[in-house]
N, C-alpha and C positions, 0 to 999 in steps of 0.2 A: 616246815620250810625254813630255809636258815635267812637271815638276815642280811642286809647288806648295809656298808657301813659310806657315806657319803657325808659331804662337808658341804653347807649352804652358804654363800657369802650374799649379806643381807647389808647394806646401808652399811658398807665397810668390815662391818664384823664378821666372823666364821662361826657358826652353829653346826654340829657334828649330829646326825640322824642316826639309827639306825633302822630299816625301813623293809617292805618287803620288796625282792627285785623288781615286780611287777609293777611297782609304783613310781619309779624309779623317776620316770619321763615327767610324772605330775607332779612331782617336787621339784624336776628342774624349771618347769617351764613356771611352778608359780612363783620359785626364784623369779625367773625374769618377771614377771609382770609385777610382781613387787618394787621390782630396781628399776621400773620402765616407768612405775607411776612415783616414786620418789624422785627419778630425774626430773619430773614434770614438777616436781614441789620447788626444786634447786635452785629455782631461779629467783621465788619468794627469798628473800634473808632472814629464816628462821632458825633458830636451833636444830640439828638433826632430828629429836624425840618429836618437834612440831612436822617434820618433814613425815614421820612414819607413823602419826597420827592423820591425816592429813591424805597416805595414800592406804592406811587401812579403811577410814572414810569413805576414799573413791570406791574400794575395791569393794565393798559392801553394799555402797549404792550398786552398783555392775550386779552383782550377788542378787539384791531385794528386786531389782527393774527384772531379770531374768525368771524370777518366782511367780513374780506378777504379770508377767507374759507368761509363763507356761498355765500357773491359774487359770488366766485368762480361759484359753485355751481349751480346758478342761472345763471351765463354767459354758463354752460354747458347745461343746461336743455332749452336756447334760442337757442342753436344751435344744440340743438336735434328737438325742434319744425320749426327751419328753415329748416334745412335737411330732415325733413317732407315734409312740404312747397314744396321744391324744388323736393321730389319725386312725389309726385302728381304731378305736373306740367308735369314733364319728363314724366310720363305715361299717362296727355291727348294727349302728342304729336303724 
């Protein structure tokens, strides 16, 4: 699959990808939410570097709170299939 060449602009700056097409949309759109949680820092008076520490921070929290919901999740759905488990049991007794 050949490659596709796209430019991200990050906190001012241009970083050049080379990517596969298919991906194309999740690089733009993490562009934006990059530039969406940096605007959010803009208003603090910090250095740029503190601005993109700051929304790597956010972006991460977002990231770890999502993992630990899905977890979640899957720790429910393990003690739905035990609580199965355990009623069979109880009813070949």
């Amino acid at each position: 699959m050949s490659k596709l060449s796209i430019t991200l602009k990050i906190a001012g700056g241009s970083y050049p990808f080379n990517i596969n097409p298919d991906e194309e949309e999740l690089y733009r759109r993490a562009e934006r939410q990059v530039n969406e949680q940096i605007a959010r820092f803009n208003k603090i008076n910090l250095p740029q570097k503190d601005h993109l520490a700051m929304a790597a921070l956010a972006l991460s929290m977002e990231n770890l709170k999502l993992k630990q919901s899905r977890s979640l999740g899957e720790d429910i759905d393990r003690l739905g299939e035990l609580e199965n488990t355990i009623d069979e049991y109880l009813d070949e007794l």
